[in-house]
PyMOL Python script that loads the backbone (N, CA, C, O; Angstrom):
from pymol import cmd

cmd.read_pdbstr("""\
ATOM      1  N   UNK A   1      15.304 -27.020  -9.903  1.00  0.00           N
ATOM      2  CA  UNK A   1      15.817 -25.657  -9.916  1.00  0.00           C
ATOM      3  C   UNK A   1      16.702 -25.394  -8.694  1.00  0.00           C
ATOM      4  O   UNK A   1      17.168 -24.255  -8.667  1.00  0.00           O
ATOM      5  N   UNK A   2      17.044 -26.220  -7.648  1.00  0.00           N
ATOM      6  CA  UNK A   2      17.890 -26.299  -6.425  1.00  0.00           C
ATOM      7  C   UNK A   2      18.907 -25.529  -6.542  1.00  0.00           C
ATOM      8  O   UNK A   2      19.024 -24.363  -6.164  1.00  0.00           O
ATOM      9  N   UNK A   3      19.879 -26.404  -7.239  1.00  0.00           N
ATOM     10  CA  UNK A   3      21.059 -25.803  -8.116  1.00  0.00           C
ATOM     11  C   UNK A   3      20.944 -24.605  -8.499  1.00  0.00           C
ATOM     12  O   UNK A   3      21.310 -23.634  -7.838  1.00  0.00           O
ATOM     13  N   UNK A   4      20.446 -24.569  -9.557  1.00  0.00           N
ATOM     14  CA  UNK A   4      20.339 -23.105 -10.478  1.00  0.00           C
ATOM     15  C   UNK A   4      19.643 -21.881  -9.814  1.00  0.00           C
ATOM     16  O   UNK A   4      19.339 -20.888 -10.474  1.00  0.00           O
ATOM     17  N   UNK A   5      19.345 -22.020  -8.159  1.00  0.00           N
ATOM     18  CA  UNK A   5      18.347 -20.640  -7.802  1.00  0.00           C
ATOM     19  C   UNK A   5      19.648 -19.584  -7.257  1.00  0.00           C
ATOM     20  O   UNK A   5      19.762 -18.377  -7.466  1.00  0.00           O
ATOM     21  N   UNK A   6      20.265 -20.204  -6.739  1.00  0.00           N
ATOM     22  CA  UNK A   6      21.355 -19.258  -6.463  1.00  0.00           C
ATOM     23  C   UNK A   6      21.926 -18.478  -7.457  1.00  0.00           C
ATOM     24  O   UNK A   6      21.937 -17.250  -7.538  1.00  0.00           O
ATOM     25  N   UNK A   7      22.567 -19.596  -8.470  1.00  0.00           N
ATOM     26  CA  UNK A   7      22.651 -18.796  -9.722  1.00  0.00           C
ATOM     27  C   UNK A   7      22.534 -17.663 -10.531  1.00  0.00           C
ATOM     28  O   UNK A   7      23.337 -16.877 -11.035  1.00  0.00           O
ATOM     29  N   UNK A   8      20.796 -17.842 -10.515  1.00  0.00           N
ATOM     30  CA  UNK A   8      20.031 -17.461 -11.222  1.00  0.00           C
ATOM     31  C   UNK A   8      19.540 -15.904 -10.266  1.00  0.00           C
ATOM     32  O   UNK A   8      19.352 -14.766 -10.696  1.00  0.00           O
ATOM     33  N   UNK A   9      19.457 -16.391  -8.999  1.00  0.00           N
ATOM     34  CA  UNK A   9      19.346 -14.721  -8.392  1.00  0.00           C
ATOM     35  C   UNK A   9      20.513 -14.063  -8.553  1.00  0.00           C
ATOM     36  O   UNK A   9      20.452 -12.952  -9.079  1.00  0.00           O
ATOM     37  N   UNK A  10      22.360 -14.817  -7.972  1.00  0.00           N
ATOM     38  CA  UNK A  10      23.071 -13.784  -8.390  1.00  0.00           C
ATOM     39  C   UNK A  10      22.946 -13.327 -10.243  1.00  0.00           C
ATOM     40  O   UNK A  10      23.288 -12.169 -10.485  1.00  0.00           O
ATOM     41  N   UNK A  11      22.679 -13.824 -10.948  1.00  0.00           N
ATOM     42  CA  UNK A  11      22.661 -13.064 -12.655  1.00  0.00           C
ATOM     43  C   UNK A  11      21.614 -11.822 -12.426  1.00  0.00           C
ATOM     44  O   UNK A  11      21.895 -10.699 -12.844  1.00  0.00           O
ATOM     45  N   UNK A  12      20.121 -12.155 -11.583  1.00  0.00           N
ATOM     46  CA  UNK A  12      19.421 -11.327 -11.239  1.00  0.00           C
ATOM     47  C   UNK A  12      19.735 -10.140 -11.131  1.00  0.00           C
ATOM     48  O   UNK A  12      19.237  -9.242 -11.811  1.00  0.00           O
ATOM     49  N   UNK A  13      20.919  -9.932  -9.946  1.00  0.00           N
ATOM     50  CA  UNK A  13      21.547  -8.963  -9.326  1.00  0.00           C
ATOM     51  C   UNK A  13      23.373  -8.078  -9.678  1.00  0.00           C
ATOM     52  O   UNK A  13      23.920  -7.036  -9.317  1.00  0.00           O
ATOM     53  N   UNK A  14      23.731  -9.257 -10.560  1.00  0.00           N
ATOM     54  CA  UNK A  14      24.735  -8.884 -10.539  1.00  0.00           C
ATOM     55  C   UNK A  14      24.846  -8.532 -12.538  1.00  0.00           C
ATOM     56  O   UNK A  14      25.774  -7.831 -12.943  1.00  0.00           O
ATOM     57  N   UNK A  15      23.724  -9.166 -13.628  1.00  0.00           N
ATOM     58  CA  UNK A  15      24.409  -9.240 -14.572  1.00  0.00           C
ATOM     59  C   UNK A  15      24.052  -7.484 -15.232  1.00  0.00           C
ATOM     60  O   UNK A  15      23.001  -6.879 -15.017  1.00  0.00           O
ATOM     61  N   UNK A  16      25.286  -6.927 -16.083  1.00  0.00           N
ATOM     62  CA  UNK A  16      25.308  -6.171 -16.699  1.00  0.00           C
ATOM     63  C   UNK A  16      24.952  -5.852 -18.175  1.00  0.00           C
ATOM     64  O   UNK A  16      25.589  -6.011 -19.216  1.00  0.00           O
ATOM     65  N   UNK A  17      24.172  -5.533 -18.011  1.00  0.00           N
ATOM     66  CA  UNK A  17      23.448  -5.063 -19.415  1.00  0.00           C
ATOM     67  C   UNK A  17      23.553  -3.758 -20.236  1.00  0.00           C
ATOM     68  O   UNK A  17      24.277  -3.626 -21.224  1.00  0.00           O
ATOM     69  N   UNK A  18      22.534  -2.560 -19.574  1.00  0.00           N
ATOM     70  CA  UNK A  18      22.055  -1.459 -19.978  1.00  0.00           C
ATOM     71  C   UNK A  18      23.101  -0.600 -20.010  1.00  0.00           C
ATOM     72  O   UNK A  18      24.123  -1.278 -20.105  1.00  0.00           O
ATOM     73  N   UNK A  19      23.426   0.889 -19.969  1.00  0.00           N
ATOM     74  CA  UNK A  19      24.208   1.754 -20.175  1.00  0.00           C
ATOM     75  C   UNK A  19      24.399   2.522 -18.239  1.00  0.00           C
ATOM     76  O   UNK A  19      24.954   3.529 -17.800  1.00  0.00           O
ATOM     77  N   UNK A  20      23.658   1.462 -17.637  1.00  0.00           N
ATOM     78  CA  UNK A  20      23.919   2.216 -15.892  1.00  0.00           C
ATOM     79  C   UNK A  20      24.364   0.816 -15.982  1.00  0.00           C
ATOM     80  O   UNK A  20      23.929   0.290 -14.958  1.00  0.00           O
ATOM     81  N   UNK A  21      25.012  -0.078 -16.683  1.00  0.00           N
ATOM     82  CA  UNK A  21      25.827  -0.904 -15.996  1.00  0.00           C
ATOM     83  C   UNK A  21      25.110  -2.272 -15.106  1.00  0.00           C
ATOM     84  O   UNK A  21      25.681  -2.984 -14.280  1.00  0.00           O
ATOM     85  N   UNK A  22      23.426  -2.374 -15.669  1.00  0.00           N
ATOM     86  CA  UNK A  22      22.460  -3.299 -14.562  1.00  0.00           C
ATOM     87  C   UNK A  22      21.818  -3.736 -15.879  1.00  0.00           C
ATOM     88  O   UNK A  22      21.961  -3.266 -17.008  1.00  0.00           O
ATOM     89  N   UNK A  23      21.201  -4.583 -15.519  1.00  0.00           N
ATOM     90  CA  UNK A  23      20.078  -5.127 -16.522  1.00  0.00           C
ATOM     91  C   UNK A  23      19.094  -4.883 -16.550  1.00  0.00           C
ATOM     92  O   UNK A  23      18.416  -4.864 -15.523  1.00  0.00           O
ATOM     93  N   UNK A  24      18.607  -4.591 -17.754  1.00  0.00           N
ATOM     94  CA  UNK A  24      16.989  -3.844 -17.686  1.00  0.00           C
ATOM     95  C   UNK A  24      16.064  -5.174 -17.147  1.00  0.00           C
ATOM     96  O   UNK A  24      16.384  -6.358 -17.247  1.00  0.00           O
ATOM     97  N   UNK A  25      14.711  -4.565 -16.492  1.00  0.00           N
ATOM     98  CA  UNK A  25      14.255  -5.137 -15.945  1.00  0.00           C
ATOM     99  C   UNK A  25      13.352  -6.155 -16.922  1.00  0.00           C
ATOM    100  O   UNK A  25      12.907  -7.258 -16.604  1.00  0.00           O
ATOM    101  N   UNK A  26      13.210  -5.459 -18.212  1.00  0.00           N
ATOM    102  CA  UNK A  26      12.324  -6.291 -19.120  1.00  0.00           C
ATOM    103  C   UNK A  26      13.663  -7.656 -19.328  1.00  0.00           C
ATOM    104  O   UNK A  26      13.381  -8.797 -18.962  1.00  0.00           O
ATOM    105  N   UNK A  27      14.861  -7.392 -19.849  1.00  0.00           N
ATOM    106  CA  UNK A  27      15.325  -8.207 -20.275  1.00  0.00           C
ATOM    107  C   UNK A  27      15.626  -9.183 -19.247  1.00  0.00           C
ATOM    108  O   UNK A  27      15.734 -10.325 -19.695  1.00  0.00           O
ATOM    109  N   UNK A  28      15.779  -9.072 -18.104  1.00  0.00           N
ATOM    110  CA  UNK A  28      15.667 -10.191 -16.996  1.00  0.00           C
ATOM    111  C   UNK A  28      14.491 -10.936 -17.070  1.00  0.00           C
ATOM    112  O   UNK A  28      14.338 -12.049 -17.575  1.00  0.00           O
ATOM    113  N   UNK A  29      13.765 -10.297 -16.580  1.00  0.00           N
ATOM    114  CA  UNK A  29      12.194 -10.527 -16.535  1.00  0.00           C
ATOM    115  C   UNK A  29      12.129 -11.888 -18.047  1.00  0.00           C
ATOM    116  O   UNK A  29      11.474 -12.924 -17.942  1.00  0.00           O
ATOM    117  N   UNK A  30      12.725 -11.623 -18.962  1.00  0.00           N
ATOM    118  CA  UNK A  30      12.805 -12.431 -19.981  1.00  0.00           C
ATOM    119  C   UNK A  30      13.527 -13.815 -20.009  1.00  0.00           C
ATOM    120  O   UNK A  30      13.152 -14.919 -20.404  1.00  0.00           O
ATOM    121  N   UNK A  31      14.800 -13.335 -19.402  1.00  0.00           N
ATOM    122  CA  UNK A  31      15.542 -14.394 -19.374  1.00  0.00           C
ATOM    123  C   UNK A  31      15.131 -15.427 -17.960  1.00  0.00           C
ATOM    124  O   UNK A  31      15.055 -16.656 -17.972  1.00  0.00           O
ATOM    125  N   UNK A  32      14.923 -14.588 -16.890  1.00  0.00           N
ATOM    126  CA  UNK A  32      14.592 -15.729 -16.053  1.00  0.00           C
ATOM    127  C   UNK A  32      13.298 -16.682 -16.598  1.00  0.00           C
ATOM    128  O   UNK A  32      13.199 -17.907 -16.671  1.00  0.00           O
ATOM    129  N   UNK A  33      12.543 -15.820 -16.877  1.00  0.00           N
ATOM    130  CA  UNK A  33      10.990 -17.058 -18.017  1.00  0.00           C
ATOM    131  C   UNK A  33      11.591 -18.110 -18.848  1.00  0.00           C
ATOM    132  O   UNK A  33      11.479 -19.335 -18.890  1.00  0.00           O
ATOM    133  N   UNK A  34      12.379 -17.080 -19.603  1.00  0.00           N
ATOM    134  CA  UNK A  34      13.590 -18.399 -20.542  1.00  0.00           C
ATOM    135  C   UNK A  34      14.013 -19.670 -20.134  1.00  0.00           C
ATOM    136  O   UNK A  34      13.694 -20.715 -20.700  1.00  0.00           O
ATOM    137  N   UNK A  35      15.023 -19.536 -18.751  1.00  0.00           N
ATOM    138  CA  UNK A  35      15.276 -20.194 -17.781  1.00  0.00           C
ATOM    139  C   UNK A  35      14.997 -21.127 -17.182  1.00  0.00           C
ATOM    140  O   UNK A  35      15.749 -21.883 -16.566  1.00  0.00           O
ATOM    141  N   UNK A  36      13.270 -21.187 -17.371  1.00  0.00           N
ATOM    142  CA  UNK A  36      12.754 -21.859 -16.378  1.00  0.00           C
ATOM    143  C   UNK A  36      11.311 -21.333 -15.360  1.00  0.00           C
ATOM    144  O   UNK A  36      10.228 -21.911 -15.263  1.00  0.00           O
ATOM    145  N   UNK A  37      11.734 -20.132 -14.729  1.00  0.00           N
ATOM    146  CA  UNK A  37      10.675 -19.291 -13.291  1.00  0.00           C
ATOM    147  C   UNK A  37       9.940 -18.733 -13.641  1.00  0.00           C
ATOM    148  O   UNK A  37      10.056 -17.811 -14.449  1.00  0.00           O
ATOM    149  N   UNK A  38       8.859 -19.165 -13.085  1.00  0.00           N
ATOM    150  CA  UNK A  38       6.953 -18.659 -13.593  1.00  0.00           C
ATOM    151  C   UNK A  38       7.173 -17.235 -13.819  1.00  0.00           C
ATOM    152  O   UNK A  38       8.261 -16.810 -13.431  1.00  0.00           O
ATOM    153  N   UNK A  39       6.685 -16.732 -14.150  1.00  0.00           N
ATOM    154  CA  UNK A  39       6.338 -15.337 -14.954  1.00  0.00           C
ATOM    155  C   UNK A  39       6.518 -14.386 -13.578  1.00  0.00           C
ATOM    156  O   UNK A  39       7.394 -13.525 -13.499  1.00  0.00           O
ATOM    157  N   UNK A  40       5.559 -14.670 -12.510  1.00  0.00           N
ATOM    158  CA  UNK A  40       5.656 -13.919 -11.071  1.00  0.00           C
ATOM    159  C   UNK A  40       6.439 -14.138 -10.561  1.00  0.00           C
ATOM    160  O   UNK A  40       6.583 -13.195  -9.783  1.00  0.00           O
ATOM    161  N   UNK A  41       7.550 -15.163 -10.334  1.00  0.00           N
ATOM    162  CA  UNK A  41       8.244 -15.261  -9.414  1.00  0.00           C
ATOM    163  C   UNK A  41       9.477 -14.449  -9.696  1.00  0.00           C
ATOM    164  O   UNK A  41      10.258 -13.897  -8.920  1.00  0.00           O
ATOM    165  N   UNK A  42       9.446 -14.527 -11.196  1.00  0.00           N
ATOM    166  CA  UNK A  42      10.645 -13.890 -11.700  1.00  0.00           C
ATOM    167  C   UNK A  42      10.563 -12.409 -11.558  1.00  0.00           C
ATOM    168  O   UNK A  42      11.577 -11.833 -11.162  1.00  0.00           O
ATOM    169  N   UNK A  43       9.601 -11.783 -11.800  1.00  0.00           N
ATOM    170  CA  UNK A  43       8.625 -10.478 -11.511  1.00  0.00           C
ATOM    171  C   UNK A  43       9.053  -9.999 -10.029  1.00  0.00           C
ATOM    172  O   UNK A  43       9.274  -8.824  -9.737  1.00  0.00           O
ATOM    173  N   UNK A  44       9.128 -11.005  -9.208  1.00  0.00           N
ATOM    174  CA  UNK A  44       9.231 -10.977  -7.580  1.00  0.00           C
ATOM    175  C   UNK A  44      10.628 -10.715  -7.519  1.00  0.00           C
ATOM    176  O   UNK A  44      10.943  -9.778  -6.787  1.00  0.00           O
ATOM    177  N   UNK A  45      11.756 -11.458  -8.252  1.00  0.00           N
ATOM    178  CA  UNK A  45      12.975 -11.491  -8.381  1.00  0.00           C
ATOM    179  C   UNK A  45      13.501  -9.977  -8.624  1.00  0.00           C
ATOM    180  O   UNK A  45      14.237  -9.313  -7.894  1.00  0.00           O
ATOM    181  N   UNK A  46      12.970  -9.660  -9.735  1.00  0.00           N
ATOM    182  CA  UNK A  46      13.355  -8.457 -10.426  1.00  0.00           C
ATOM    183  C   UNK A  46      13.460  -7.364  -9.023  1.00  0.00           C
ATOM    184  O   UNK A  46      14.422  -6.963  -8.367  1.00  0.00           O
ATOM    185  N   UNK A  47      11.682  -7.069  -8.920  1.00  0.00           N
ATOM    186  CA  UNK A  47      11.234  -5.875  -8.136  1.00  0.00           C
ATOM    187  C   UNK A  47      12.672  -5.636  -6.767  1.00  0.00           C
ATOM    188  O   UNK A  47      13.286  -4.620  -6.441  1.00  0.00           O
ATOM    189  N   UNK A  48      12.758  -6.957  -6.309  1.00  0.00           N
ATOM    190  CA  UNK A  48      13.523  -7.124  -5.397  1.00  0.00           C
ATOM    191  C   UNK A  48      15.325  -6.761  -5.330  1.00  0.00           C
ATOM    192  O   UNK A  48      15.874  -6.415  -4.283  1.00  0.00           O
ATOM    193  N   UNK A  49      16.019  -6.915  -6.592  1.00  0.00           N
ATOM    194  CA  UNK A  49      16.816  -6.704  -7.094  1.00  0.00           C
ATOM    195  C   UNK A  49      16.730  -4.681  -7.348  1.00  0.00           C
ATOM    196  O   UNK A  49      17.699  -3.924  -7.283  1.00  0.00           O
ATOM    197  N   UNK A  50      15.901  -4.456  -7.506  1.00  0.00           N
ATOM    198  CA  UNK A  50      15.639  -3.109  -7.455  1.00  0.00           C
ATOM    199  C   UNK A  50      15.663  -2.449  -6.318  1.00  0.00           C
ATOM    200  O   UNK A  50      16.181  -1.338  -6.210  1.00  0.00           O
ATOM    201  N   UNK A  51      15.058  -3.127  -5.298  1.00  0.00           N
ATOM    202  CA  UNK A  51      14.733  -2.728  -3.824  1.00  0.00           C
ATOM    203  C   UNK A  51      16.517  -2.676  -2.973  1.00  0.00           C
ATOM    204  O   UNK A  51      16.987  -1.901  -2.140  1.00  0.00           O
ATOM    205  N   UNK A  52      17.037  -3.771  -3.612  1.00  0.00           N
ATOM    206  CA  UNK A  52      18.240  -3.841  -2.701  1.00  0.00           C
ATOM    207  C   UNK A  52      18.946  -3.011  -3.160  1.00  0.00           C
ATOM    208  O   UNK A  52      19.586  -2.283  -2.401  1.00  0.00           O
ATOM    209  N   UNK A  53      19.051  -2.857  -4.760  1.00  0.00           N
ATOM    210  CA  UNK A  53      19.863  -1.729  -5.123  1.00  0.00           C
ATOM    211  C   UNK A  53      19.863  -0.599  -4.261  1.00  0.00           C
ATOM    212  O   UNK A  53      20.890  -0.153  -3.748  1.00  0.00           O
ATOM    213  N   UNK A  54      18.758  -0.145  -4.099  1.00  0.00           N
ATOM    214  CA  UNK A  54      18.163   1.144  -3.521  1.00  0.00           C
ATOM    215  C   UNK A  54      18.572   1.183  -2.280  1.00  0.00           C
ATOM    216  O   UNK A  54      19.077   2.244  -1.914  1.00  0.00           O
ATOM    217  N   UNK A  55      18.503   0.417  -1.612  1.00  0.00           N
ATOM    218  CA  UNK A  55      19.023  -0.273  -0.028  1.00  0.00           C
ATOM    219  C   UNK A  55      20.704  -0.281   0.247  1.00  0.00           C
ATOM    220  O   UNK A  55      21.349   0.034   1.247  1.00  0.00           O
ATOM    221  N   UNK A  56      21.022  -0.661  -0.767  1.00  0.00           N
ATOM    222  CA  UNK A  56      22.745  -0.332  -0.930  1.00  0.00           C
ATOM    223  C   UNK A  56      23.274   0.779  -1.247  1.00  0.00           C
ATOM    224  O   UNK A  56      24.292   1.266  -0.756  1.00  0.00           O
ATOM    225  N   UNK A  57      22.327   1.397  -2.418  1.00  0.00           N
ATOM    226  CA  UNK A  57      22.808   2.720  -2.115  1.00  0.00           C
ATOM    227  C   UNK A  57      22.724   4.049  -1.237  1.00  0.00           C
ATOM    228  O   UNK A  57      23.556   4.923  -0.993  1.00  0.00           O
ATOM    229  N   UNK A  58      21.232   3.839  -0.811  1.00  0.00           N
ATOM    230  CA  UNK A  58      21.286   4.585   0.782  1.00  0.00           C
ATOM    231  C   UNK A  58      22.495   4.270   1.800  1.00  0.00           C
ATOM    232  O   UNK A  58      23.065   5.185   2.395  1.00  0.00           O
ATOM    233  N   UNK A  59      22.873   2.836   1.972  1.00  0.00           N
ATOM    234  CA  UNK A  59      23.916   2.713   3.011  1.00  0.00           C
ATOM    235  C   UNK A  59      25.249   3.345   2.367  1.00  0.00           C
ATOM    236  O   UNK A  59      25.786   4.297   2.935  1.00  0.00           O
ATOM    237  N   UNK A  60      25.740   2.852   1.268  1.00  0.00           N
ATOM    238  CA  UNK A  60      26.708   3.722   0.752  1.00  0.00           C
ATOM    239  C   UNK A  60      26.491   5.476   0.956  1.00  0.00           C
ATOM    240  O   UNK A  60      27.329   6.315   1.286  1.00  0.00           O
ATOM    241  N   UNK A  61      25.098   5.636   0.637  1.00  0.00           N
ATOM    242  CA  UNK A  61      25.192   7.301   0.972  1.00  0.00           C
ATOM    243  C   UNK A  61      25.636   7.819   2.401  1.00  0.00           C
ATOM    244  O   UNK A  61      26.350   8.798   2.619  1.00  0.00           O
ATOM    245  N   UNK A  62      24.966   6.806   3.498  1.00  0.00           N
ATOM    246  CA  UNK A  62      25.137   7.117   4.717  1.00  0.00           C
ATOM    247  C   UNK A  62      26.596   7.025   5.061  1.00  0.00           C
ATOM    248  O   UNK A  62      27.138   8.089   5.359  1.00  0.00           O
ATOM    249  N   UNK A  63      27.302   5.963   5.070  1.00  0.00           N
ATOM    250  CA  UNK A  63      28.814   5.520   5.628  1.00  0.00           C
ATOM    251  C   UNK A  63      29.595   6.807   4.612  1.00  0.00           C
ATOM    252  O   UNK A  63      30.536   7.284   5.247  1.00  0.00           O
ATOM    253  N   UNK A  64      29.431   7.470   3.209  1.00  0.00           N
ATOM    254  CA  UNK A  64      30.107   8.253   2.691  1.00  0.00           C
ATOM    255  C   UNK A  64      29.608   9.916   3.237  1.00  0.00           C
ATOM    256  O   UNK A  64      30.425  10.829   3.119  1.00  0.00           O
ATOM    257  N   UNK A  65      28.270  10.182   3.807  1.00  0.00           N
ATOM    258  CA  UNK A  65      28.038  10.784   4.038  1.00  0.00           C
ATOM    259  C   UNK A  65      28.371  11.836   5.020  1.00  0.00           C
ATOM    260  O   UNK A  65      27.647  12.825   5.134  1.00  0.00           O
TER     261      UNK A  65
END
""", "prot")
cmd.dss("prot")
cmd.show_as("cartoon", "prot")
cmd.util.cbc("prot")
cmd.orient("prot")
């Protein structure tokens, strides 16, 4: 999985799905299992991908603020 972790976190983070333009968390959560990554790790992936969102958009709020 060497190769493919980089990958596979940017799709994490970057792929577009849902109608806000992100991927729902079930359907990740799916595809990384698909993929290959234990059930939790991918779980770990997700939550995290959520967290940074949130993290980016506070800084965007601040520097526009």
């Amino acid at each position: 999985m060497e190769d493919k972790t980089q990958y596979d976190i940017d799709c994490v983070l970057l792929e577009p799905i849902d109608t806000n333009g992100y991927a729902t968390d079930e359907h990740q959560m799916e595809r990384l299992v698909r993929d290959g990554w234990p059930q939790d790790q991918a779980r770990i992936l997700v939550i995290a991908r959520n967290k940074i969102r949130d993290v980016m958009a506070d800084l965007n709020n601040i520097i526009e603020g």
